[in-house]
C-alpha positions as CSV (number, residue, x, y, z in Angstrom):
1,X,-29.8,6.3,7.4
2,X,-25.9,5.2,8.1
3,X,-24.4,2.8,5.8
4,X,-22.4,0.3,7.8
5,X,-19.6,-1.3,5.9
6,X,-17.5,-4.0,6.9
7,X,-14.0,-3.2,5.8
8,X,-11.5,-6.2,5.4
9,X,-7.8,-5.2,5.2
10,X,-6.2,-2.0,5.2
11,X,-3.3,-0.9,3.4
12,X,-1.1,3.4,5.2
13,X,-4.1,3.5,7.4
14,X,-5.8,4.5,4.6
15,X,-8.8,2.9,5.3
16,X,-8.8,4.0,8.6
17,X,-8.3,7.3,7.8
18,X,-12.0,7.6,5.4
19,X,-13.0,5.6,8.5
20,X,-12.5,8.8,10.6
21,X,-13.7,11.0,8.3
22,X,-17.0,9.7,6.6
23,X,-20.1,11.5,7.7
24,X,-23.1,9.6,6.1
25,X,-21.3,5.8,7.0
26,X,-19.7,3.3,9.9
27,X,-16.9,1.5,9.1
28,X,-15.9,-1.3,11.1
29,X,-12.6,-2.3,9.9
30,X,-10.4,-6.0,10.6
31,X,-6.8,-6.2,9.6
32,X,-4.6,-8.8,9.5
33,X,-2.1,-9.4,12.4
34,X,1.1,-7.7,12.1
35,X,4.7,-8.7,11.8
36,X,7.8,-7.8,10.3
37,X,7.6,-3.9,9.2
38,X,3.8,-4.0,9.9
39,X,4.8,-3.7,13.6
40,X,6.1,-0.1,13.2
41,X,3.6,0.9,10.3
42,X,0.4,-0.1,11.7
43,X,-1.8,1.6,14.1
44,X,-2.6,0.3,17.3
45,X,-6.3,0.9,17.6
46,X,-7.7,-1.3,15.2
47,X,-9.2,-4.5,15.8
48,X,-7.0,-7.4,14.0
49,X,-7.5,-11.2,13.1
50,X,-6.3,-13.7,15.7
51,X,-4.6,-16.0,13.8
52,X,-3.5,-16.5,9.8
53,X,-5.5,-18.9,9.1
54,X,-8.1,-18.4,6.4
55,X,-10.9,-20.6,7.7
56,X,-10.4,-18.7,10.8
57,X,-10.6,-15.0,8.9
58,X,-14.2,-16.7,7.2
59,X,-15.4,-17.8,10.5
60,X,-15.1,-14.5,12.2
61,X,-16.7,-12.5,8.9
62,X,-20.0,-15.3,9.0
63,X,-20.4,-14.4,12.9
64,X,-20.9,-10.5,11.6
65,X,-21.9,-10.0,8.3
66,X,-25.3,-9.4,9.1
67,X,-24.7,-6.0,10.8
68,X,-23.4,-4.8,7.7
69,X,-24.9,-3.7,4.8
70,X,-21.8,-4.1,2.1
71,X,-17.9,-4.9,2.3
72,X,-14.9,-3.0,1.2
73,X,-12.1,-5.6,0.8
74,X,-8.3,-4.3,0.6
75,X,-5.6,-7.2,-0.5
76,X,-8.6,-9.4,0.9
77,X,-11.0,-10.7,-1.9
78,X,-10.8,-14.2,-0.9
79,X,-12.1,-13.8,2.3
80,X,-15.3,-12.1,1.4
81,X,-15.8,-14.3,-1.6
82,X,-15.8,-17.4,0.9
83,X,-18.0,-15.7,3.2
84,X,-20.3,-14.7,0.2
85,X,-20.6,-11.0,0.3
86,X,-21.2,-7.8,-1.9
87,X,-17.6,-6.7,-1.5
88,X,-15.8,-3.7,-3.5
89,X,-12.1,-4.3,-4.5
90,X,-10.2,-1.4,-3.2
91,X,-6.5,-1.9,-4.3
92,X,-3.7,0.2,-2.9
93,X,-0.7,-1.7,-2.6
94,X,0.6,-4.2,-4.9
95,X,-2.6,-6.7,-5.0
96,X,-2.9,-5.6,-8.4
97,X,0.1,-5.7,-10.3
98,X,1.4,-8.8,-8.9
99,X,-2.3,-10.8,-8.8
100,X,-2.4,-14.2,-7.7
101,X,-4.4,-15.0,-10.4
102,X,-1.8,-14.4,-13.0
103,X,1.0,-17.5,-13.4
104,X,4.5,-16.7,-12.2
105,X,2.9,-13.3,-10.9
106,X,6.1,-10.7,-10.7
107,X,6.8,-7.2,-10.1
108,X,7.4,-5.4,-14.0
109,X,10.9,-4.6,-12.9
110,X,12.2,-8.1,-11.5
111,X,12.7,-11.5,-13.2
112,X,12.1,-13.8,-9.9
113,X,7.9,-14.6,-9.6
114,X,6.5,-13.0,-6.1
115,X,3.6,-15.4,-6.4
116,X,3.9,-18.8,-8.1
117,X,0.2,-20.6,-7.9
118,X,-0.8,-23.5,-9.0
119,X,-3.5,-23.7,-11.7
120,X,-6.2,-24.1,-9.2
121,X,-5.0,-21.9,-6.8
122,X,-5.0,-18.9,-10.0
123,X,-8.8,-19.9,-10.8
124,X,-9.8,-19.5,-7.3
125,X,-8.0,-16.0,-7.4
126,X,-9.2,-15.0,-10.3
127,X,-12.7,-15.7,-9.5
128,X,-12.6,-14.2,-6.7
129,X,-11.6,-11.2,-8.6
130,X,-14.3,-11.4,-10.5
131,X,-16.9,-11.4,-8.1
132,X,-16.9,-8.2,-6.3
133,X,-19.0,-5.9,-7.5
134,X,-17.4,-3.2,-8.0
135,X,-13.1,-2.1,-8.5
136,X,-11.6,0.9,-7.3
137,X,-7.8,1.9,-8.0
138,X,-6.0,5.1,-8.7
139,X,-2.6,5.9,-10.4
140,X,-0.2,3.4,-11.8
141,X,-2.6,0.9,-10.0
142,X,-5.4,1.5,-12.2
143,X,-3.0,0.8,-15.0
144,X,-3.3,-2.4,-14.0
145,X,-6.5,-3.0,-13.0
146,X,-7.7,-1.5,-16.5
147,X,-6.5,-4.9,-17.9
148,X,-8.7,-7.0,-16.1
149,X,-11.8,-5.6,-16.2
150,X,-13.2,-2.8,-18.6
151,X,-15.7,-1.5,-15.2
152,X,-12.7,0.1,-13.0
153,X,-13.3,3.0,-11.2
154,X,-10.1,5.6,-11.7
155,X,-10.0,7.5,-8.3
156,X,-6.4,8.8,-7.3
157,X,-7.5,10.1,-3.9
158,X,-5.8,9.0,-1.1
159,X,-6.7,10.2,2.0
160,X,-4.3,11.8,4.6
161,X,-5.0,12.7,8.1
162,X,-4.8,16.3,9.0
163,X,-4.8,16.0,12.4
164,X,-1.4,13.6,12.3
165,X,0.0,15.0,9.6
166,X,0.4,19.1,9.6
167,X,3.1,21.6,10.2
168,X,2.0,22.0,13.7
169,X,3.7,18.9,14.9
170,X,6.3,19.0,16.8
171,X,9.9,17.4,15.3
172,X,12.1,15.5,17.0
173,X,15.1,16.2,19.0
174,X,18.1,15.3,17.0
175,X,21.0,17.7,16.6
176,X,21.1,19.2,13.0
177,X,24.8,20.2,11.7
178,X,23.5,19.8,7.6
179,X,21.2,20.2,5.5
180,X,18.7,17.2,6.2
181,X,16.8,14.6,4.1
182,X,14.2,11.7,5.2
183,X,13.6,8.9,3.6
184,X,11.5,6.4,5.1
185,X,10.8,4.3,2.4
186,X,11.5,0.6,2.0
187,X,14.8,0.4,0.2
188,X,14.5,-1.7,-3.2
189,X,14.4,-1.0,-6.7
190,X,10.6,-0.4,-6.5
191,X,11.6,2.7,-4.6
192,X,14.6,3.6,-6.7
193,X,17.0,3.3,-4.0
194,X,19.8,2.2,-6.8
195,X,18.9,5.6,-8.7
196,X,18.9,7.4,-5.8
197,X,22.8,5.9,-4.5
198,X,23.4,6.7,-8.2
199,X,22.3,11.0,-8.0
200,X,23.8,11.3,-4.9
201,X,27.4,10.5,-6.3
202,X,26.4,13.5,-8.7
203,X,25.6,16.1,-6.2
204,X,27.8,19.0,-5.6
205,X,25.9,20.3,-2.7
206,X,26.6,19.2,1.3
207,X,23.6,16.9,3.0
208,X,22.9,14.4,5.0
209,X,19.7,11.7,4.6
210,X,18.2,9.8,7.3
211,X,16.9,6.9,5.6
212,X,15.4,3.9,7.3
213,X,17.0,0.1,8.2
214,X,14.2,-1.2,5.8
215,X,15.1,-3.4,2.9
216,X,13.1,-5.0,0.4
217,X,13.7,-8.6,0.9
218,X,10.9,-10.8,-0.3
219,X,12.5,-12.6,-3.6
220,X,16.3,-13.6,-3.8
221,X,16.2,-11.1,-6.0
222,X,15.8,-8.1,-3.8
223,X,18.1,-9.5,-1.2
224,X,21.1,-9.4,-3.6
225,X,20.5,-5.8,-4.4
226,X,19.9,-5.3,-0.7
227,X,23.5,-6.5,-0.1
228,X,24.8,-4.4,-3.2
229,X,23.4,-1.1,-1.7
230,X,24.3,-1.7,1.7
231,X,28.1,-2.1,0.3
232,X,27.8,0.8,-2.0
233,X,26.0,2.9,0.8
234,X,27.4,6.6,0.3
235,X,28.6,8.8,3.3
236,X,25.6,11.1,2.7
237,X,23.1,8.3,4.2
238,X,22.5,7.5,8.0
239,X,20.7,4.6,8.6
240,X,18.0,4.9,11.4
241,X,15.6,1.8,13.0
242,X,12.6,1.3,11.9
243,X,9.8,4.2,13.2
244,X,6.6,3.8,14.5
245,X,3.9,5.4,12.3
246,X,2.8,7.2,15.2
247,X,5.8,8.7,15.3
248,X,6.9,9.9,11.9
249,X,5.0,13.2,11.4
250,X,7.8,14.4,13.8
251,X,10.7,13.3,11.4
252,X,8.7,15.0,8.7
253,X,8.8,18.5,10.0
254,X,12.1,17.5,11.3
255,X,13.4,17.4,7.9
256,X,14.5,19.8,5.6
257,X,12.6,18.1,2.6
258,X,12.1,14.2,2.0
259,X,13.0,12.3,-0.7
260,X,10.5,9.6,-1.5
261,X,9.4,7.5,-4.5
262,X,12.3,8.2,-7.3
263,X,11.1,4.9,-9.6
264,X,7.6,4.4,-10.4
265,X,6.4,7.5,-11.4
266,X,3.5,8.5,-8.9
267,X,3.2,9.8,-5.9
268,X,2.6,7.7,-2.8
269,X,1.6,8.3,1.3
270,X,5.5,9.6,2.1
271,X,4.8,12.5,-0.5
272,X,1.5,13.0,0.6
273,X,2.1,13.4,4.3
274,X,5.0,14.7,3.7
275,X,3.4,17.9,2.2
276,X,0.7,17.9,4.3
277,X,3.4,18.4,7.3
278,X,5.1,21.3,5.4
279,X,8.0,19.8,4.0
280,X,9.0,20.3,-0.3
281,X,9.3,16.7,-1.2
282,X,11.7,14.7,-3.9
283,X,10.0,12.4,-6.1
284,X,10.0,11.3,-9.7
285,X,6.8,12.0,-12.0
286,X,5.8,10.2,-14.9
287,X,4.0,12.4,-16.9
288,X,2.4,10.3,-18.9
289,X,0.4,8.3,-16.4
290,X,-2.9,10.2,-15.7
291,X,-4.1,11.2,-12.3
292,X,-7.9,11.3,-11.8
293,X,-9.7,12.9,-9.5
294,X,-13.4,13.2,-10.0
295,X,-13.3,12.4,-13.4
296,X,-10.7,14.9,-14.1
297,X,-7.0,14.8,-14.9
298,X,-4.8,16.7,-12.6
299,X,-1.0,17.3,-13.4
300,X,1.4,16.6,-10.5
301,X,4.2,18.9,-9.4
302,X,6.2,17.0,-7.7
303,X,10.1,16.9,-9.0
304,X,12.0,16.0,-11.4
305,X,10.0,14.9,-14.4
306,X,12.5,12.5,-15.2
307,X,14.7,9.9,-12.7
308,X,17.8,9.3,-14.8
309,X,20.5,10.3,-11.8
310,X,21.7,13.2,-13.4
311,X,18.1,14.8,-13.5
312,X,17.6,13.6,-9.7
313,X,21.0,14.9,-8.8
314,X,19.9,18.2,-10.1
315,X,16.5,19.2,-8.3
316,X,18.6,17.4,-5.1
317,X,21.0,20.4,-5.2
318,X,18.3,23.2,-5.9
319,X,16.4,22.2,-3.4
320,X,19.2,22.5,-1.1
321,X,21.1,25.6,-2.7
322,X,17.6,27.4,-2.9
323,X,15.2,28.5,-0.7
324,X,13.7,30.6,-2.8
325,X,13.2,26.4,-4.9
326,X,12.0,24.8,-2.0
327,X,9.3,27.4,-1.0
328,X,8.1,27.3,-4.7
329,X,7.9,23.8,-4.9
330,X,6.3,23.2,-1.7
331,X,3.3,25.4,-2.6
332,X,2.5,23.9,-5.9
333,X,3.2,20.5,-4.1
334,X,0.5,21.4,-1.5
335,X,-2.1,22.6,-4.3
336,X,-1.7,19.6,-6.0
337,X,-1.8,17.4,-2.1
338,X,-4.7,19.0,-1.1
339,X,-6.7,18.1,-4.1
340,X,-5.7,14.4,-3.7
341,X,-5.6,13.5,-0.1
342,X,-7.8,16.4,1.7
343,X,-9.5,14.0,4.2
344,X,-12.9,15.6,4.1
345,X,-13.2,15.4,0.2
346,X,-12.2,11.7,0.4
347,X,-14.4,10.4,2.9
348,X,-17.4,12.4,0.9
349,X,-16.4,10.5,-2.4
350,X,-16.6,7.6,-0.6
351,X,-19.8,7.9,1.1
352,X,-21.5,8.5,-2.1
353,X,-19.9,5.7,-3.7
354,X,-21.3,3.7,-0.5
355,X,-24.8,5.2,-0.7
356,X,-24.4,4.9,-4.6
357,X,-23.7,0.7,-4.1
358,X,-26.3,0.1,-1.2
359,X,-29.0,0.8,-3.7
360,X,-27.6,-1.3,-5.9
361,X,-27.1,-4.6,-3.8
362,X,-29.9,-4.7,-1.0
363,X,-28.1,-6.9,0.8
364,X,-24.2,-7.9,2.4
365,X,-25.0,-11.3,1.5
366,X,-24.6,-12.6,-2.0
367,X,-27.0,-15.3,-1.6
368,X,-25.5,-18.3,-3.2
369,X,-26.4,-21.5,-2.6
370,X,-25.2,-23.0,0.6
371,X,-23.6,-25.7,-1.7
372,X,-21.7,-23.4,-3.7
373,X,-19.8,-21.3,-1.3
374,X,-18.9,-25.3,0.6
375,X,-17.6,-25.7,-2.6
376,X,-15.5,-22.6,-3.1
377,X,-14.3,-23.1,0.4
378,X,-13.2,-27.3,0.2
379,X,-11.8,-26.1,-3.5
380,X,-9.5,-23.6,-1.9
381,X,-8.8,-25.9,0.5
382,X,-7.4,-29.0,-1.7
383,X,-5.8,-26.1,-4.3
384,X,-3.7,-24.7,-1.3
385,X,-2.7,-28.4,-0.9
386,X,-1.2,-29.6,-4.4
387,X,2.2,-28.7,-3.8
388,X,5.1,-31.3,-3.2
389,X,6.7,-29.2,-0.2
390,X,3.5,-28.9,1.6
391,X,2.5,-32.9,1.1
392,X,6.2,-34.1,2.3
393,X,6.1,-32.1,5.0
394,X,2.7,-33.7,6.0
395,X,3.7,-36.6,5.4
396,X,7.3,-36.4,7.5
397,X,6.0,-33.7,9.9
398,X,3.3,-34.9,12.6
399,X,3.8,-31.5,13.7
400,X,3.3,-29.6,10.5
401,X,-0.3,-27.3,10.9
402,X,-2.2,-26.7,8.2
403,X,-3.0,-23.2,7.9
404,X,-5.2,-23.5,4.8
405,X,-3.4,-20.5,3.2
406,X,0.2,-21.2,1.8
407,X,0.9,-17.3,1.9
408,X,0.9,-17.6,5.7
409,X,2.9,-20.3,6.3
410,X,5.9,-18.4,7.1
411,X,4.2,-15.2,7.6
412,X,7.4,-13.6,8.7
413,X,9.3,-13.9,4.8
414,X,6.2,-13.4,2.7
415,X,3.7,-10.7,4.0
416,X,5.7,-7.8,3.5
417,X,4.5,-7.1,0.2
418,X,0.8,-8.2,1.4
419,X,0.1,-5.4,4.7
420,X,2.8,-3.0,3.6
421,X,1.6,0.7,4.9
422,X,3.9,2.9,3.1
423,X,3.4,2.4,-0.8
C-alpha cells in the first residue's frame, strides 16, 4: 500500500528531491510563491500557492487533505495546525533557531530581532509547534530543536540528486586564466563572508572566486555589513548574477574547488552538491557538533577544523598549491557525502519513518472539534492584528489589504530567510 503525504513547504529542493526518490510513498508537495532569491533557487515544476495569504494557504489544504494520509510541514506548521492535520516538523533552514514562538527571536550571532511577535502571536507559534506529532532536524538544527522538545528525531541526511548533481555535467563556458573558486552562497556573517574577506588577505597563492550578487539583507544589521564587504571586496572576488538552480551543477564542475559555509560549523547543500559534482570543497567544521546518521555519529572531513582566517587562509593555499591535497580531500569528502546525502538511502529512511507514522495516526485529520480549529483560526487572525503600524494603516489606508499574515505583507524584504534554498 503507498503512503501519500501531503508536503507543505520545501526548503534546496530537498523535499522534492526524497519526493523523487521514495519507493513505498507519493508525495504531493505545495510551496510558497517565489520572490527575491527564490526566483533563481527554486525549481520550476512544483506546484505553488497563489497568493500569501494564510486563509488562502488553509483553504486550498481543507479542499485536499483527504487524499492524504499524513503531512510533512517544512517552515509551515501554522498552516497544517489551522487545517487540523497529523503533520511532522521537518526543519531545514532557519525555522528553528530563530522560532516565532520565542520573543525578540534573533540569529545567535546578531543583536537586531528577525522576528518580533506579539505575545499572542508567540502562543499561536508555539502551539503550533507543539502539535505536530513528530520533529525531525539534523546538525546544528537539532541543536536547537533539542531545547524545545525532549522527542526530536536527529537525522543529518540531506538528500542530493544524483542525476543533477554528478561529475558528468557539463561546465560552463567561461575562459579560465587562474585557479578558480565558486561560491554561491548568500554573503552575510551567517556564511562567514567577513572571515572569508579576512583569509583571503592572508593567502600567498594566485586565485580567483566567482562569488554570487547575493547579500544577506533582512535586518539593518546585515545591510551595514553588506555595505562594509562590498567596500572591502578584495581583487581575488568577481561578482556574478544571481544563477538559476538549474543551472549551477555546471559552475560546480566548472570550478576548481568551492568554498562554502566558513561560519557555522556544518556542512550545508553547496558542500554536498558540490562533492557529489566532483569538486574538493572549503568549509569550516565544528567538531564538536555531532552528525547523526542512523543513530550513529559520523565525523566530517571537510576543511579546516577551525575558521580563524589564518587557519582558512591555509587549507585555501594547499588546496591550490596541491594536487596531490585536493584529490585527497575530495575522496574523504565524497565518503563522508555519500553517507549523508545518497538519494536512495534518504528517500528509504523516509519511507520508513512514513510507514512507521501511518500506523501510528490512522488518519490526516486531527479531529478537533469544529469549534476549536474556528478558534485557532479567528485567534490568529486578531493576534496578527495587535500592532500599531498595521491598525493606522487600516485606519488611514482604504486601500490597505489584510493579508492575515504580517510576515507577508511585504513579502519582498522578509521572506528571504523563510524559502531560502541554499542553507
Amino acid at each position: 500500500m503507498v503512503i501519500r503525504v501531503l508536503a507543505i513547504g520545501d526548503v534546496g529542493s530537498i523535499v522534492k528531491t526524497i519526493q523523487k526518490y521514495v519507493k513505498k510513498s507519493e508525495i504531493h508537495l505545495i510551496n510558497y510563491p517565489q520572490d527575491g532569491s527564490g526566483v533563481f533557487t527554486a525549481p520550476d515544476d512544483v506546484e505553488l500557492f497563489k497568493t500569501w495569504k494564510v486563509q488562502d494557504h488553509v483553504k486550498k489544504i481543507n479542499e485536499i487533505k483527504d487524499n492524504f494520509d499524513i503531512c510533512l510541514t517544512t517552515a509551515s506548521e501554522r498552516i497544517a495546525y489551522l487545517a487540523d492535520l497529523n503533520y511532522v516538523a521537518y526543519y531545514l533552514g532557519r525555522d528553528i533557531d530563530v522560532p516565532r514562538f520565542k520573543k525578540n527571536s534573533a540569529e545567535e550571532w546578531q543583536n537586531e530581532p528577525i522576528f518580533n511577535r506579539n505575545l499572542f502571536e508567540r502562543r499561536f507559534y508555539w502551539n503550533a509547534f507543539k502539535n505536530a506529532i513528530a520533529h525531525v532536524a539534523g546538525m546544528w538544527q537539532y541543536e536547537h530543536l533539542a531545547k524545545y522538545t525532549k522527542t526530536g528525531i536527529n537525522s543529518a541526511r540531506i538528500p542530493v540528486d544524483t542525476d543533477e548533481f554528478n561529475p558528468n555535467v557539463k561546465p560552463i563556458e567561461r575562459r579560465k586564466t587562474k585557479f578558480t573558486f565558486f561560491s554561491p552562497m548568500r554573503m552575510e556573517k551567517g556564511k562567514g563572508t567577513d572571515l572569508l574577506w579576512n583569509a583571503i588577505k592572508l593567502c600567498k597563492s594566485n586565485f580567483e572566486i566567482l562569488g554570487v550578487d547575493w547579500f544577506g539583507e533582512t535586518t539593518e544589521e546585515e545591510r551595514k555589513l553588506k555595505k562594509k564587504l562590498i567596500d572591502e571586496m578584495p581583487p581575488q572576488v568577481k561578482l556574478i548574477p544571481p544563477i538559476r538552480r538549474s543551472e549551477i551543477a555546471k559552475y560546480y564542475t566548472f570550478a576548481d574547488a568551492v568554498i562554502a559555509n566558513l561560519f557555522i560549523g556544518t556542512f550545508e547543500l553547496v558542500g554536498l552538491e558540490s562533492v557529489m559534482c566532483g569538486t574538493p570543497v572549503i568549509q569550516y567544521t565544528n567538531q564538536k557538533r555531532k552528525i547523526i546518521v542512523d543513530e550513529k555519529e559520523i565525523k566530517s572531513p571537510f576543511l579546516p577544523f577551525s575558521n580563524d582566517p589564518k587557519s582558512i587562509a591555509e587549507v585555501i593555499d594547499n588546496v591550490v598549491q596541491s594536487k596531490d591535497f585536493r584529490e585527497r580531500l575530495l575522496k574523504d569528502e565524497y565518503e563522508f557525502v555519500h553517507k549523508i546525502a545518497d538519494p536512495v538511502e534518504c528517500a528509504r529512511w523516509w519511507d520508513k519513518f512514513f510507514e512507521d507514522m501511518t500506523k501510528r495516526y490512522k488518519s490526516i485529520r486531527k479531529n478537533s472539534s469544529p469549534l476549536r480549529v474556528k478558534l485557532r483560526m479567528i485567534s490568529f487572525l486578531i493576534a496578527n492584528r495587535l500592532y500599531s503600524s498595521k491598525i493606522k494603516k487600516l485606519v488611514s489606508d482604504s486601500s490597505y489589504e489584510k493579508t492575515g499574515q504580517v510576515l507577508y505583507d511585504n513579502p519582498l524584504h522578509n521572506t528571504s530567510r523563510i524559502n531560502d534554498s541554499k542553507e
